[in-house]
FIPA-12879 format. One record per residue (C-alpha): residue number from 1; residue in three letters; z, y, x. Coordinates in steps of 0.1 Angstrom, whole numbers, plus 5000, padded with zeros to 4 digits. Layout:
N
seq | type | z | y | x
NUM | ALA | Z | Y | X .
...
This chain:
263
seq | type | z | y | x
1 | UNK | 5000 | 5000 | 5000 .
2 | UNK | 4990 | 5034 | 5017 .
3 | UNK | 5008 | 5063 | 5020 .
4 | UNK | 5003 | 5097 | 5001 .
5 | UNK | 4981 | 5114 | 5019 .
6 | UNK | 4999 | 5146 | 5008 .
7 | UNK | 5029 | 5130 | 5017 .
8 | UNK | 5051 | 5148 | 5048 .
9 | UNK | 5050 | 5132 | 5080 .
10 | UNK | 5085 | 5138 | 5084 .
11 | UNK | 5116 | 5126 | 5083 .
12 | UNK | 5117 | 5137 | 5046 .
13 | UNK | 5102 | 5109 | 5038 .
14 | UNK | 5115 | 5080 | 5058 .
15 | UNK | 5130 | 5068 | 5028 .
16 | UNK | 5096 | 5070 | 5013 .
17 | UNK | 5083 | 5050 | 5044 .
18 | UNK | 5102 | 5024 | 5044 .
19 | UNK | 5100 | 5015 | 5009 .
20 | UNK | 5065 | 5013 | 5010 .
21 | UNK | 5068 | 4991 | 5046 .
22 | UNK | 5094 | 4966 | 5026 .
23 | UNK | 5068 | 4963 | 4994 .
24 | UNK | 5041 | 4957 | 5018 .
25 | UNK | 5059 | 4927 | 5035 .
26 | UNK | 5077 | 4913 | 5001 .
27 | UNK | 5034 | 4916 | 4992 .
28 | UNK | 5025 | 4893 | 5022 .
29 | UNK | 5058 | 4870 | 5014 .
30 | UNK | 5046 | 4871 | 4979 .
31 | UNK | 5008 | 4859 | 4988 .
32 | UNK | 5024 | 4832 | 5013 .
33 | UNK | 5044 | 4821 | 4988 .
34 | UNK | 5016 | 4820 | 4957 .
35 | UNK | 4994 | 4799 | 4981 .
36 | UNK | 5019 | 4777 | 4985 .
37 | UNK | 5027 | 4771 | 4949 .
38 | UNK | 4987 | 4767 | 4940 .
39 | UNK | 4985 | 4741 | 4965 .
40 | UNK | 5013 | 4722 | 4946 .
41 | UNK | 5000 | 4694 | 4922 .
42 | UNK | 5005 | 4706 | 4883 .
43 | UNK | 5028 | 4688 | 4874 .
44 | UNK | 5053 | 4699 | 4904 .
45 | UNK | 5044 | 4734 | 4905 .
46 | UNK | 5073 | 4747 | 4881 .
47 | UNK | 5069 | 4786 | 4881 .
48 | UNK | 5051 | 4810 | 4900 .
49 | UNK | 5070 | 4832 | 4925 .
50 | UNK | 5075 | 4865 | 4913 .
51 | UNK | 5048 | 4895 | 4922 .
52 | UNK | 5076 | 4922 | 4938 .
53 | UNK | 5078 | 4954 | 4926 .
54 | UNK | 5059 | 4985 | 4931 .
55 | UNK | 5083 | 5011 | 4947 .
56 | UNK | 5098 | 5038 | 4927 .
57 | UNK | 5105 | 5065 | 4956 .
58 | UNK | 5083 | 5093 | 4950 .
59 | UNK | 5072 | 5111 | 4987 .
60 | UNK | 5082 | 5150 | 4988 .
61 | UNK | 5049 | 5164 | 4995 .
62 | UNK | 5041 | 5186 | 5021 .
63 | UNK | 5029 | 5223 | 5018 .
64 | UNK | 5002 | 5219 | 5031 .
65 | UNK | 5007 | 5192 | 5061 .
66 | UNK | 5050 | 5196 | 5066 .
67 | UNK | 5077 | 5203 | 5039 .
68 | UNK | 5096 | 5230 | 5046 .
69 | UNK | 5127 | 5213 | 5054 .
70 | UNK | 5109 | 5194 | 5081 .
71 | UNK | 5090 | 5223 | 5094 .
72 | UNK | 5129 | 5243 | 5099 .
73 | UNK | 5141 | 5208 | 5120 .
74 | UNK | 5108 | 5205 | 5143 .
75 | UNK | 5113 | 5249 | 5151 .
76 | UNK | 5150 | 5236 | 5157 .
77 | UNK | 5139 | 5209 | 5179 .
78 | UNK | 5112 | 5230 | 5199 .
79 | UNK | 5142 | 5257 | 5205 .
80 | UNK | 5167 | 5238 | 5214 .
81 | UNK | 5144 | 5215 | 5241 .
82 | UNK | 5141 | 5240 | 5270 .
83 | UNK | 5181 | 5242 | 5270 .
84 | UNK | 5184 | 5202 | 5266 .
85 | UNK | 5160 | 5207 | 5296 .
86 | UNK | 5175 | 5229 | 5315 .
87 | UNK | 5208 | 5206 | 5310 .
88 | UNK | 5190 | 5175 | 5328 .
89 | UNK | 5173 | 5195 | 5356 .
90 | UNK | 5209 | 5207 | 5366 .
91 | UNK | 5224 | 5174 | 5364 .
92 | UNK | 5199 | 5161 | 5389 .
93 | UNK | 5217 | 5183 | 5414 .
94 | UNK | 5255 | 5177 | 5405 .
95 | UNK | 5258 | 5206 | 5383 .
96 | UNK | 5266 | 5183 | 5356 .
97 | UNK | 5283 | 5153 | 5366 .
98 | UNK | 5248 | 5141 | 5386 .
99 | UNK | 5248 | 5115 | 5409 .
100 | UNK | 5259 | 5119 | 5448 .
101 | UNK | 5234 | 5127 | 5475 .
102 | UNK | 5238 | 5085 | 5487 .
103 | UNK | 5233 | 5077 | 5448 .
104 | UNK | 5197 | 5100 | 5450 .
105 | UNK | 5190 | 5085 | 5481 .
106 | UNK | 5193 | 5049 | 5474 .
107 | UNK | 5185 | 5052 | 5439 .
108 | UNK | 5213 | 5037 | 5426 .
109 | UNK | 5241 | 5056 | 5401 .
110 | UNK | 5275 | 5049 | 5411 .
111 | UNK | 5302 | 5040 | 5384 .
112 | UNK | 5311 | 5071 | 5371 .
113 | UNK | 5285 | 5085 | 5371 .
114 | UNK | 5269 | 5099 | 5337 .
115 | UNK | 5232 | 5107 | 5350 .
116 | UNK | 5200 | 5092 | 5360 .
117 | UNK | 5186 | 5095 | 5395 .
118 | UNK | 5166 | 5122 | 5404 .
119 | UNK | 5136 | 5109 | 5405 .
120 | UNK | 5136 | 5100 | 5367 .
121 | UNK | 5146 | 5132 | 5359 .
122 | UNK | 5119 | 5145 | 5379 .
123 | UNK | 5094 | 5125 | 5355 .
124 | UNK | 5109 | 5135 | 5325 .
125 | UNK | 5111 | 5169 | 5330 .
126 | UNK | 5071 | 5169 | 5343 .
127 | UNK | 5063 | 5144 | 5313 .
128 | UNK | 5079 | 5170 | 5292 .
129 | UNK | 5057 | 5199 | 5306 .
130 | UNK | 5028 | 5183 | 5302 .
131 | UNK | 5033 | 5178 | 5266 .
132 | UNK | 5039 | 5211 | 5259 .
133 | UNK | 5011 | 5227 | 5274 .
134 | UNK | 4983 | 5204 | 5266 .
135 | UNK | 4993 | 5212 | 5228 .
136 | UNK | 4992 | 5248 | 5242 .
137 | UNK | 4961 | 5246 | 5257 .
138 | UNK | 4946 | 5229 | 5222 .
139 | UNK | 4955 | 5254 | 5201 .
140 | UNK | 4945 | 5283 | 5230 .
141 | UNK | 4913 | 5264 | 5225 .
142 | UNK | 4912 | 5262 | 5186 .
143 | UNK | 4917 | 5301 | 5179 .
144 | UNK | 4897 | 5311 | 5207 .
145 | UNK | 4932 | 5327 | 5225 .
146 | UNK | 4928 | 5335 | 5262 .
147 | UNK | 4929 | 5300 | 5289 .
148 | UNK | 4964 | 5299 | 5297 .
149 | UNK | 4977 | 5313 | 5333 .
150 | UNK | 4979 | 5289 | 5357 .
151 | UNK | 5013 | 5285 | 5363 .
152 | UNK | 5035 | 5261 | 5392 .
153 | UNK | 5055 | 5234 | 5367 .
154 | UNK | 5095 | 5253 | 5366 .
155 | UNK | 5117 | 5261 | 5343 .
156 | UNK | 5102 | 5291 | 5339 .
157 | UNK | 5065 | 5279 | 5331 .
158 | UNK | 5083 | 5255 | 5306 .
159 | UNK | 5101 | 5284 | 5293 .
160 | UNK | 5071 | 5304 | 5284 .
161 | UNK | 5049 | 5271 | 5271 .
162 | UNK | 5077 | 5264 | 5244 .
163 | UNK | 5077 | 5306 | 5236 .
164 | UNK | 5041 | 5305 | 5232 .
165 | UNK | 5043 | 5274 | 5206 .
166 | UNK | 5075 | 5290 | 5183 .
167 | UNK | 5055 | 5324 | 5181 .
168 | UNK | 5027 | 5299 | 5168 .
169 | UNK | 5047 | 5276 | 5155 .
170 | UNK | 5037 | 5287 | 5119 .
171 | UNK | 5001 | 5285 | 5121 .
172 | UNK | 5004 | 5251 | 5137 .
173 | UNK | 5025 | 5234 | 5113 .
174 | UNK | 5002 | 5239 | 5086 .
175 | UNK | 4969 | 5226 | 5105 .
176 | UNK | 4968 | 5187 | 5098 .
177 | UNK | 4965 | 5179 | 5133 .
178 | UNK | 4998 | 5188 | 5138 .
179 | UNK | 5014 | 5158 | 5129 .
180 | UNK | 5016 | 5141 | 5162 .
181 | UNK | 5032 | 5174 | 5177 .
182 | UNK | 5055 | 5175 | 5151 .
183 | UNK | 5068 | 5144 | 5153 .
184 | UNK | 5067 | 5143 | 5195 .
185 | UNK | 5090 | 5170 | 5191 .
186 | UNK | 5117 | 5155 | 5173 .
187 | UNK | 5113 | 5123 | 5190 .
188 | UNK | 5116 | 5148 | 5226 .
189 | UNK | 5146 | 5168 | 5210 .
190 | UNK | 5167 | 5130 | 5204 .
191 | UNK | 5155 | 5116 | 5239 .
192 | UNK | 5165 | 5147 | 5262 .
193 | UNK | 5199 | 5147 | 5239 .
194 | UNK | 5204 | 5108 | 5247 .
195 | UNK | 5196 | 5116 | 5285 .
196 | UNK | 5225 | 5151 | 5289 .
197 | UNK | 5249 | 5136 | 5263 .
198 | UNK | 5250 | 5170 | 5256 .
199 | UNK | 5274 | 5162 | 5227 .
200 | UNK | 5309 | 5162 | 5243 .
201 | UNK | 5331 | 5128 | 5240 .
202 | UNK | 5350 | 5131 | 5205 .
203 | UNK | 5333 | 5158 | 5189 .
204 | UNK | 5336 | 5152 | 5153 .
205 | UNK | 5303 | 5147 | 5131 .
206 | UNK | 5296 | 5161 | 5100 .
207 | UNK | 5281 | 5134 | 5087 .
208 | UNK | 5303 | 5110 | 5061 .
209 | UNK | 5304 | 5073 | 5073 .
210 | UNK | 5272 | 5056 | 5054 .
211 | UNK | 5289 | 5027 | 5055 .
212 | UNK | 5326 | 5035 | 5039 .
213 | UNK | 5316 | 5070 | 5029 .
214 | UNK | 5345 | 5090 | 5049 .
215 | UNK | 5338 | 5125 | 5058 .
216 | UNK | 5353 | 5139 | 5097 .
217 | UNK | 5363 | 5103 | 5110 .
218 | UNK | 5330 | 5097 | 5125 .
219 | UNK | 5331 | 5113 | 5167 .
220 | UNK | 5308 | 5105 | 5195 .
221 | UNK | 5322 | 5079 | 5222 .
222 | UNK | 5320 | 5080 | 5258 .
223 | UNK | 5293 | 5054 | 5260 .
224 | UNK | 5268 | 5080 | 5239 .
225 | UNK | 5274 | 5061 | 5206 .
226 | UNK | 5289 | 5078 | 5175 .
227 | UNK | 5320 | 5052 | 5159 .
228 | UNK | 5336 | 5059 | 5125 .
229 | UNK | 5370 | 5054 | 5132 .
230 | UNK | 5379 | 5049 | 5096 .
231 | UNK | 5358 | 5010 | 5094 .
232 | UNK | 5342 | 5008 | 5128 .
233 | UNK | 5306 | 5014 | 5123 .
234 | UNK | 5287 | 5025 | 5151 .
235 | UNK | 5255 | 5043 | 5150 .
236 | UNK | 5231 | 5052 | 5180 .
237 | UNK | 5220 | 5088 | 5187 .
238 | UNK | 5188 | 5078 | 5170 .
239 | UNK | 5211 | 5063 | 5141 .
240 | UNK | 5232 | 5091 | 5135 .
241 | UNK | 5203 | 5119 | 5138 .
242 | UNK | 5188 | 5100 | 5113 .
243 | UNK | 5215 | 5099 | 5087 .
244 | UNK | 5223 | 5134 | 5093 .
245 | UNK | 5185 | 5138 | 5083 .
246 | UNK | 5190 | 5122 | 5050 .
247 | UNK | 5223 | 5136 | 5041 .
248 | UNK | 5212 | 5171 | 5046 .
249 | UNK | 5182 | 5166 | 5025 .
250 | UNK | 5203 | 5152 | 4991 .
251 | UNK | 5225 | 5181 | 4999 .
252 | UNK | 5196 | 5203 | 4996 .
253 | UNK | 5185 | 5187 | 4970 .
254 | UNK | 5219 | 5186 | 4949 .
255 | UNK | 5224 | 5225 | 4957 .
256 | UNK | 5189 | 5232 | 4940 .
257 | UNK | 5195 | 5209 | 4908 .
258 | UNK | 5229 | 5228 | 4907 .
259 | UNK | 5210 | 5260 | 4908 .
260 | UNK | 5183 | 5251 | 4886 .
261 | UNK | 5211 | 5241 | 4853 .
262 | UNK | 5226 | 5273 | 4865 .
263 | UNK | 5224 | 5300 | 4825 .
């Protein structure tokens, strides 16, 4: 079953998405399951296995490529990466807990330390650059804009790629082909935050549990992952970013049917 092609390609919509990825593979069970049962003689075949269920979540659309909700979290994202950046590069010379001068010569992280080695870093951070300005030099390209300057790969030059894309950001969210931006953003905004732990050891979330519904008991543990200390659950950065996602949305969503009954 195919997506809405006017569907969001956000995380709106992962509910959405995975509905429609469950119905598809209840659909392949299903057709397993049928051939099976015609294969059966008559009189052994009893009844046929159920046909599953079309989904019932409807997809929030987007307006015209992203909803607004998901265009606010990738400008978020795309903000917040050059600090996140900026976080690594300085841990890659012991300004944040990085490994010793043996660790980045040997390539080995002692114990306690919390970083990787340098050269790692080193590729992330250039990986990083590179994906910011060939979307840069695409859209230079698209509206005809000047080539950009030629620039050595620093913080700096990474600094003024990421300006260049929020003062265009609005223009380029609602061009189709920027889904895969979009969504390299957020997935760039959860890696560089798995890679700095930039959320400190015990900082409460906001979130409530999703598994025994407590609000404030869920905190981020030394070892990165986030532990509700109320029933145990542990979620991974990806895991808890995720149901952040979703909670925010039905609060959104709650406040506007609120306001909407509102005389």
């Amino acid at each position: 079953m195919p997506y809405d092609e006017g569907a969001c390609p956000g995380p709106c919509n992962r509910r959405y998405r995975e509905a429609i990825d469950q119905y598809d593979a209840e659909v392949e069970t299903y057709r397993l399951l049928l051939g099976l049962w015609a294969g059966e003689p008559p009189a052994k075949r009893g009844n046929p296995p159920a046909r599953p269920e079309r989904p019932s979540v409807n997809p929030v659309l987007g307006d015209p490529t992203w909803s607004g909700r998901c265009c606010s979290l990738i400008r978020a994202a795309l903000t917040e990466l050059d600090d996140l950046a900026s976080l690594l590069a300085a841990s890659s010379d012991g300004h944040r807990g990085g490994p010793s001068r043996g660790a980045q010569k040997t390539g080995h992280v002692g114990k306690g330390s919390s970083a990787p080695t340098l050269s790692p870093i080193t590729d992330t951070l250039d990986e990083l650059y590179g994906a910011l300005v060939t979307v840069e030099d695409d859209w230079r390209a698209f509206r005809a804009y000047p080539v950009r300057p030629q620039r050595a790969r620093t913080g700096h030059a990474r600094r003024v790629s990421i300006t260049f894309l929020l003062d265009e950001l609005d223009a380029i969210l609602l061009h189709p082909g920027s889904v895969q931006f979009g969504r390299a953003t957020l997935a760039w905004q959860r890696r560089l935050r798995g890679l700095t732990k930039s959320d400190p050891v015990g900082a409460q979330s906001p979130i409530r549990c999703p598994r025994c519904g407590e609000r404030g008991r869920v905190r981020r543990e030394d070892d990165g992952y986030f532990r509700c200390h109320a029933c145990e659950r542990l979620m991974s950065q990806d895991e808890h970013d995720e149901e952040f996602d979703r909670q925010a949305l039905a609060q959104e969503a709650a406040d506007l049917a609120v306001e909407g009954a509102a005389p």
